[in-house]
C-alpha positions as CSV (number, residue, x, y, z in Angstrom):
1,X,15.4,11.4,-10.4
2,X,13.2,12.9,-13.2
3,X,9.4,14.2,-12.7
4,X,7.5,15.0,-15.7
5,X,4.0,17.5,-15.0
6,X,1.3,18.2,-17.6
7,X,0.9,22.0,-18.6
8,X,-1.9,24.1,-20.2
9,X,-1.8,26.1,-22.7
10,X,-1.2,30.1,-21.7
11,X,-4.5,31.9,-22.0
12,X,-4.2,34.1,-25.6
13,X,-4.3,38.3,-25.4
14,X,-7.4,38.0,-27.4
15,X,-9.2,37.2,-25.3
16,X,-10.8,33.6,-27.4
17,X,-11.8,30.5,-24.8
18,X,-8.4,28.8,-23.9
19,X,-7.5,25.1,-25.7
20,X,-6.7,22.9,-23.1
21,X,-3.4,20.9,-24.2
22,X,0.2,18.4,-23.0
23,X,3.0,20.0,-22.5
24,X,6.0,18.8,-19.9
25,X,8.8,20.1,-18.2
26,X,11.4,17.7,-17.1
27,X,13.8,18.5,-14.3
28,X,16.7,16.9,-12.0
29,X,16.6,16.4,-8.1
30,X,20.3,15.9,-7.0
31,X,19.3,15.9,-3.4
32,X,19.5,12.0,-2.0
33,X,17.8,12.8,1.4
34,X,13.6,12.5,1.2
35,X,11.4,15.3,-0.1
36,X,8.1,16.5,-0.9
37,X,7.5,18.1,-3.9
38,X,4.6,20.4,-4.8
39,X,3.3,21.4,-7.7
40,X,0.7,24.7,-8.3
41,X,-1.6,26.0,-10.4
42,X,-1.2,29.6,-11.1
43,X,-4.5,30.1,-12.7
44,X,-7.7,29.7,-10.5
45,X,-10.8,28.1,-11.5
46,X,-13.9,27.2,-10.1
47,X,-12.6,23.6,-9.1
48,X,-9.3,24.9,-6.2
49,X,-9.0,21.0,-5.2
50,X,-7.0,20.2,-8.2
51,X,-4.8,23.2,-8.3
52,X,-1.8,21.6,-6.2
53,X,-0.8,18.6,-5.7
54,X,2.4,16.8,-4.2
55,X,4.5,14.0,-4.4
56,X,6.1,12.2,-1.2
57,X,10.0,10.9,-2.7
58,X,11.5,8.6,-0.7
59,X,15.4,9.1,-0.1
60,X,17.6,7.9,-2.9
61,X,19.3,4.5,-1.6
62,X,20.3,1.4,-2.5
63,X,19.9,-1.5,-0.7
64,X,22.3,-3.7,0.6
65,X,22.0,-7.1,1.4
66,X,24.0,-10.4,2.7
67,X,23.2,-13.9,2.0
68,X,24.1,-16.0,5.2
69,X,25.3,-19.5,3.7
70,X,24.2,-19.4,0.2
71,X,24.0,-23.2,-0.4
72,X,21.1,-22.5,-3.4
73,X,22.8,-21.5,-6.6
74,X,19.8,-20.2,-7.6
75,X,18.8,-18.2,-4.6
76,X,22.1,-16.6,-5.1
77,X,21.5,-15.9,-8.3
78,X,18.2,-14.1,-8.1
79,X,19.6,-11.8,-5.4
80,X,22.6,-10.7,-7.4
81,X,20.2,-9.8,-10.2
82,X,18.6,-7.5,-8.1
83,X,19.9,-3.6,-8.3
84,X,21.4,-3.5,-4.9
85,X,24.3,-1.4,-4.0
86,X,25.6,-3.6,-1.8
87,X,25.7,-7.8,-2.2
88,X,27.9,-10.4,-0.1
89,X,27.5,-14.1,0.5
90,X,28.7,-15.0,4.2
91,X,28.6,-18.0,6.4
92,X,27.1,-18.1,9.7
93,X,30.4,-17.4,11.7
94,X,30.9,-14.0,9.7
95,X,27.7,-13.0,10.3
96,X,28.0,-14.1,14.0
97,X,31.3,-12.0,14.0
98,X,29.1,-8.7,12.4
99,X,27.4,-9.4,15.5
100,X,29.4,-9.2,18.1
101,X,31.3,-6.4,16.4
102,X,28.2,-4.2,16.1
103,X,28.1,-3.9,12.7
104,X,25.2,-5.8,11.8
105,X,23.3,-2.3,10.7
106,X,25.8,-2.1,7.7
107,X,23.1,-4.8,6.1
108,X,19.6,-3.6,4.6
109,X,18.4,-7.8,4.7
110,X,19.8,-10.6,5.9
111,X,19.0,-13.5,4.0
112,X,19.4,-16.7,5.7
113,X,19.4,-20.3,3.6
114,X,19.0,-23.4,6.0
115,X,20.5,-21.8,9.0
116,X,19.2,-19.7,11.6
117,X,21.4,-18.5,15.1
118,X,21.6,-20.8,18.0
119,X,23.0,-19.8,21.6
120,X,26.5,-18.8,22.0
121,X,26.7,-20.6,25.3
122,X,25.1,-23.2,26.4
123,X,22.1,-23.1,28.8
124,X,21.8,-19.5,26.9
125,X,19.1,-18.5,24.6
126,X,19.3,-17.9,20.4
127,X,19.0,-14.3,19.3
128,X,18.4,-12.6,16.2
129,X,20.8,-9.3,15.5
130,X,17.9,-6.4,15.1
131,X,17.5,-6.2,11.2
132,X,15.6,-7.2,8.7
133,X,15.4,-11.2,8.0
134,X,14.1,-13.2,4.8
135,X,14.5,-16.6,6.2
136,X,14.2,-20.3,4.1
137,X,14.5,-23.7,5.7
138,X,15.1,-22.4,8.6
139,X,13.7,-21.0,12.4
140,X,14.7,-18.0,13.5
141,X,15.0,-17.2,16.9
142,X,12.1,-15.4,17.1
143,X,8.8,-15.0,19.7
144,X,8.8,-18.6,20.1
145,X,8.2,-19.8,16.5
146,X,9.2,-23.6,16.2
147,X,8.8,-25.8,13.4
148,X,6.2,-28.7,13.2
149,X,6.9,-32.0,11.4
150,X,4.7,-32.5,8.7
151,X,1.4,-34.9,8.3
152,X,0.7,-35.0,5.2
153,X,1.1,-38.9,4.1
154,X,1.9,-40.1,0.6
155,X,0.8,-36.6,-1.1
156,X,2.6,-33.7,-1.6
157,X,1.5,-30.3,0.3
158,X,0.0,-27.6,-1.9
159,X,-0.7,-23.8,-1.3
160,X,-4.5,-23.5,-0.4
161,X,-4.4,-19.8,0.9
162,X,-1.8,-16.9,0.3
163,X,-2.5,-13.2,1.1
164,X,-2.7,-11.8,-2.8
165,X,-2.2,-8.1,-1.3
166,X,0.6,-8.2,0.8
167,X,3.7,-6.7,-1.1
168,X,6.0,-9.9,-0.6
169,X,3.1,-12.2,-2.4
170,X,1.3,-9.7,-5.0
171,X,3.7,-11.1,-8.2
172,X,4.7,-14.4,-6.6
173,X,1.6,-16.9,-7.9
174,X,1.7,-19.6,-5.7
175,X,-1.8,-21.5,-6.8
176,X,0.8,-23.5,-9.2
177,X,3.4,-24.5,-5.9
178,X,4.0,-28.0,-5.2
179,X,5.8,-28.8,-2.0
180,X,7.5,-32.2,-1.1
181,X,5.6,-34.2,1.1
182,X,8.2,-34.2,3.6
183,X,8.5,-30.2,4.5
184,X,7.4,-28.8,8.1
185,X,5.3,-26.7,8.8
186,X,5.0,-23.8,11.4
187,X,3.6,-23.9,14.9
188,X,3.4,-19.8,15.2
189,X,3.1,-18.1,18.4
190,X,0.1,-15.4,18.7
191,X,0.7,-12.3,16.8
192,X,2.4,-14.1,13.3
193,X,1.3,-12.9,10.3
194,X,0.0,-16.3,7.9
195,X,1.2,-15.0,4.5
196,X,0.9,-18.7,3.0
197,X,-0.9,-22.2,4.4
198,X,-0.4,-25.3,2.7
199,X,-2.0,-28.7,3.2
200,X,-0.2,-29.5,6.1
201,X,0.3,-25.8,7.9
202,X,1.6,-22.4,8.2
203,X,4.3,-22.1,5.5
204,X,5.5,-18.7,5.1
205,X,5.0,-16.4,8.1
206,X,5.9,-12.6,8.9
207,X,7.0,-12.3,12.4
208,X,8.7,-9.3,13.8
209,X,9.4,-7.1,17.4
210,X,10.0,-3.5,18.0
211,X,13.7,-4.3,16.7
212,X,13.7,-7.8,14.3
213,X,11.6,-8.3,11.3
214,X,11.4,-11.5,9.4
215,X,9.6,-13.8,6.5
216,X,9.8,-17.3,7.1
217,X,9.3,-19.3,4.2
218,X,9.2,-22.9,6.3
219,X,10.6,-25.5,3.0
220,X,13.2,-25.5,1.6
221,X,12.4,-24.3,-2.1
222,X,14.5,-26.6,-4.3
223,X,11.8,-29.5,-2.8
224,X,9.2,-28.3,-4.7
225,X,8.4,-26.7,-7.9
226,X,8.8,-23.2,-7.1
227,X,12.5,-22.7,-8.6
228,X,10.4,-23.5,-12.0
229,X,8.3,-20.6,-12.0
230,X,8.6,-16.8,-12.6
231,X,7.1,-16.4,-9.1
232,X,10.3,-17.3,-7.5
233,X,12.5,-14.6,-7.9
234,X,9.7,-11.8,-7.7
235,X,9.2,-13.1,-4.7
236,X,12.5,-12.7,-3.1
237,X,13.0,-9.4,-4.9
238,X,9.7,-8.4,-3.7
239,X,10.2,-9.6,0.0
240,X,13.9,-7.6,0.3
241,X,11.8,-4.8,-0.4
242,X,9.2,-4.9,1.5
243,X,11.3,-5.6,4.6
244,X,14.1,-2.8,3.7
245,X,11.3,-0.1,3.5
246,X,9.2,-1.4,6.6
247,X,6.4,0.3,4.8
248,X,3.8,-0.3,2.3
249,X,4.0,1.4,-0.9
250,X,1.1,3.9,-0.2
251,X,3.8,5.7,2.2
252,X,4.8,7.6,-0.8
253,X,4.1,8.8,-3.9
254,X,0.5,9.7,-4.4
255,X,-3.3,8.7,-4.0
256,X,-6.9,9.6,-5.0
257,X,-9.3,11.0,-2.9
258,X,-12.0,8.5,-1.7
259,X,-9.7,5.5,-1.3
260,X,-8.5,3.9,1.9
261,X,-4.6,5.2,3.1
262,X,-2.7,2.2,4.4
263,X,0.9,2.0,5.5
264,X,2.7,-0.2,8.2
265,X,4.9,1.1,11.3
266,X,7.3,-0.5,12.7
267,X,6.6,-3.3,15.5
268,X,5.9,-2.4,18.7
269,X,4.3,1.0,18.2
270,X,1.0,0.8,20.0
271,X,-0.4,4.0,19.1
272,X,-0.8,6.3,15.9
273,X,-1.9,9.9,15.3
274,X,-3.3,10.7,12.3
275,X,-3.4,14.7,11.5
276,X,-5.3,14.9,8.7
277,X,-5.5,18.1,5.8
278,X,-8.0,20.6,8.1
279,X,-5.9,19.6,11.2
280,X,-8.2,18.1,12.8
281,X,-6.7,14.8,14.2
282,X,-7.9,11.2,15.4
283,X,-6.2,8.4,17.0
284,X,-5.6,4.8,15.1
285,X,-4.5,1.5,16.5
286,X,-1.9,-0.9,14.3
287,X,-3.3,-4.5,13.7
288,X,-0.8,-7.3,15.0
289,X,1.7,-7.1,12.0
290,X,1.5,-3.2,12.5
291,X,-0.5,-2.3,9.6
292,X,-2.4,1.3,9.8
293,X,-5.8,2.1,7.8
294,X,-8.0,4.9,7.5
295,X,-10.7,5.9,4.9
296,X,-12.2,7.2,2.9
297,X,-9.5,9.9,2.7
298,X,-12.1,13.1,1.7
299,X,-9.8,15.6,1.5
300,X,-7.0,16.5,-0.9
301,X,-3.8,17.3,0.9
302,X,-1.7,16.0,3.3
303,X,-2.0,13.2,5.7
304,X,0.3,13.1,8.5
305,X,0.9,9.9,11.3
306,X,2.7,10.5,14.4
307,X,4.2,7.9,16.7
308,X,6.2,7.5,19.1
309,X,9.5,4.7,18.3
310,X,11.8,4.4,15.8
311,X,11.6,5.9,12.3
312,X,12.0,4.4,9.2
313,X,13.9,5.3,5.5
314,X,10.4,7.5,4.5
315,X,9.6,8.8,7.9
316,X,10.9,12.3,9.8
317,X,12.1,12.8,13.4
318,X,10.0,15.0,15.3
319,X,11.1,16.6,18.7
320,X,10.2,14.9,21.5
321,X,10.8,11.2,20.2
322,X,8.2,11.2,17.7
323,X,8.4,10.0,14.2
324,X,6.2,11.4,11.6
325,X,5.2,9.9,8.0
326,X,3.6,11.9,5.6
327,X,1.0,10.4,2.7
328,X,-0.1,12.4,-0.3
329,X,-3.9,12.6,-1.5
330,X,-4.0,14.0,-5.0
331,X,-7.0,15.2,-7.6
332,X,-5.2,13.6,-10.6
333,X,-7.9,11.8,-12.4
334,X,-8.5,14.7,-16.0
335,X,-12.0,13.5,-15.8
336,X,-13.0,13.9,-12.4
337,X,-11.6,17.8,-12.7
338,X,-13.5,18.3,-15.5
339,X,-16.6,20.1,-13.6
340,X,-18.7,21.9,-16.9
341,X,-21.4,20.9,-18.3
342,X,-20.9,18.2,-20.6
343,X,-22.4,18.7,-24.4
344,X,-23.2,14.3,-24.5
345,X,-23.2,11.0,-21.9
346,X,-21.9,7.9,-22.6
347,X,-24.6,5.6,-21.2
348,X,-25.1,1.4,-22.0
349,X,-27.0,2.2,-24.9
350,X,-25.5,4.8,-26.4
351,X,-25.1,8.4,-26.0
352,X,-27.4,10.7,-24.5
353,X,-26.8,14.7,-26.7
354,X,-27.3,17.9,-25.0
355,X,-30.9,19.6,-25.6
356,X,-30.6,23.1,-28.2
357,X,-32.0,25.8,-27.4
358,X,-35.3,25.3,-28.9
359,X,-35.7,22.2,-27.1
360,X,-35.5,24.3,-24.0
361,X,-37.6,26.7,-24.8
362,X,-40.0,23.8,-25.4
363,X,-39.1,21.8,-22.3
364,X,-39.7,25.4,-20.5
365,X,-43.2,25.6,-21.7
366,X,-44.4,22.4,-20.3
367,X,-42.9,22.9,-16.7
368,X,-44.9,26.1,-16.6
369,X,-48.4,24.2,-16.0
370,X,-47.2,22.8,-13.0
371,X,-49.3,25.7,-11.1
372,X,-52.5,25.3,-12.9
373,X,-51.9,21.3,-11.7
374,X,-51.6,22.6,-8.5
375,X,-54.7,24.8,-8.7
376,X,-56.6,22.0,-10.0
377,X,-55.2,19.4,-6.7
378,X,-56.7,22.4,-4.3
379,X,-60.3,22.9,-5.9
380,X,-60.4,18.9,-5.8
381,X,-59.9,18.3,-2.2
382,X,-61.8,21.3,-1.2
383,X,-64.7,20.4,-3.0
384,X,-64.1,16.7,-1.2
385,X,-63.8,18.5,2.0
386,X,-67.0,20.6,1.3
387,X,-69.0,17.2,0.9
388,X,-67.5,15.4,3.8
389,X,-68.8,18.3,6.2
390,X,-72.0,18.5,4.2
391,X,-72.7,15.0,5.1
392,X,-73.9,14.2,1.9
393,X,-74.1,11.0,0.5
394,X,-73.9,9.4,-3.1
């Protein structure tokens, strides 16, 4: 992993105003476990919020994934384009045999294609390995979701609302998705996320508990025309992601003051403690899909959530059982640093020049009436006050 920072130019012997300028410095981090890297300043200046700054880096891993009965060709083909260091295609007894063998956690994702578990004995109720899931044509076994047949008549279903900012969905377009008439749709049980609603229902879903995670994408996609479009394998690349980190991308790397922090623990976690950079803390509460927010962050520095439960790839172990994930906010904008005085403004109509010093002096002159205008005010309403009492009339 490479980081490049932005130097100034060393301040000359001579004492002459320093030139601000680019420079770099490129180095190496061999370490594959997570970090934080901070970068200072040595010089001081009047602004000390954009002196240091740091950088959450997730740990270095590759994701591994398994496709449980890989019956599209293309589905197939858009995982192994994907730079994972780990890919196999199973069938459902293999991955039933993982299972019972307790090695299910050797798998980042399961990705299942038209099959989902049902119960090893009879009378006995399906369940799902804890993991991550990207499901198609298929119910998982999962907080009671079940499939509902579809309504829709002689027309085919399209999308008619699709969260735009969740990570799965931000590159996947679906305004141009046709579905066959024939595909179900979801009957979800409280707590499911809707990701995507077509004419005739619920068609992709996020569903998870403390220990199983899953999107549901309800049709099967080679009935409709979304094997066509680019937005198919973003998509899937962008869902394997999403549910390998458990996390929204704003758990690392860095952000500007003033915006909202948002992240996503893991399911089940009913309580989160955020510490925030002058220690003072507050308590938040996850939405149903366990999705954290808090703004505006004000303060440079570090942001710290504690919880108690499981940790994720980006999060620390605390003693006691608690989990803590760190966000950076960062002063990185050149402009918003920039605190002299400036020598023009860029307005609508043009730009607005500094005054010279003439100007001033000129400018200085007029504001020094302003207390023979106050003289005259008083001698007014005194001499109004003078022929209110003197009862005198006009």
């Amino acid at each position: 992993r490479s980081v490049a920072m932005a130097a100034a130019e060393a301040p000359p012997e001579t004492g002459a105003p320093v030139k601000p300028s680019i420079g770099g410095v490129v180095f190496k981090l061999t370490r594959p476990e997570r970090a934080l890297l901070t970068v200072r300043a040595i010089s001081k200046d009047a602004l000390t919020a954009d002196n240091a700054a740091q950088l959450v880096l997730p740990p270095a891993k590759r994701l591994s994934v398994a496709l449980v009965g890989g019956t599209n060709a293309l589905l197939k083909e858009a995982i192994s384009g994907l730079p994972l260091s780990k890919f196999d295609v199973i069938t459902p007894q293999q991955y039933e045999a993982l299972v019972a063998a307790g090695r299910a956690g050797e798998y980042d994702v399961f990705v299942l294609d038209g099959w989902a578990p049902t119960a090893a004995k009879e009378g006995a109720a399906p369940t799902l390995a804890p993991g991550r899931y990207l499901v198609f044509n298929a119910i998982p076994p999962i907080l009671g979701l079940a499939k509902k047949s579809t309504t829709s008549g002689d027309s085919a279903q399209v999308i008619l609302t699709w969260e735009r900012d969740h990570p799965a969905l931000r590159l996947s377009g679906l305004d141009a998705l046709v579905i066959d008439k024939s595909a179900p749709s979801l009957l979800i049980p409280e707590g499911t996320r809707v990701l995507a609603t077509s004419s005739a229902g619920p068609a992709i879903v996020e569903v998870g508990t403390p220990d199983v995670r899953a999107i549901v994408v309800s049709f099967e996609p080679m009935q409709s025309t979304w094997p066509l479009q680019m937005g198919y394998p973003l998509f899937i690349g962008a869902s394997i992601r999403a549910l390998a980190e458990d996390a929204s991308d704003v758990a690392g790397g860095s952000q500007m003051p003033g915006g909202t922090l948002s992240t996503r623990v893991p399911p089940g976690v009913q309580e989160v403690e955020l510490i925030n950079p002058d220690k003072s803390r507050m308590t938040l509460r996850p939405s149903s899909d366990g999705r954290v927010s808090f703004g505006p962050a004000r303060r440079c520095g570090l942001y710290t959530l504690t919880w108690a439960g499981k940790p994720g790839a980006q999060d620390a172990e605390l003693p006691g059982g608690r989990v803590a994930r760190v966000i950076a906010v960062n002063m990185n904008d050149p402009k918003e640093s920039r605190i002299e005085a400036l020598q023009s403004i860029s307005l609508g109509a043009g730009q607005i020049q500094s005054s010279t010093t003439g100007a001033m002096a000129k400018v200085a002159g007029v504001k020094r009436l302003w207390p023979w205008l106050l003289a005259a005010s008083v001698a007014i309403l005194l001499f109004e006050w003078f022929i209110y009492h003197r009862r005198v009339q006009i």
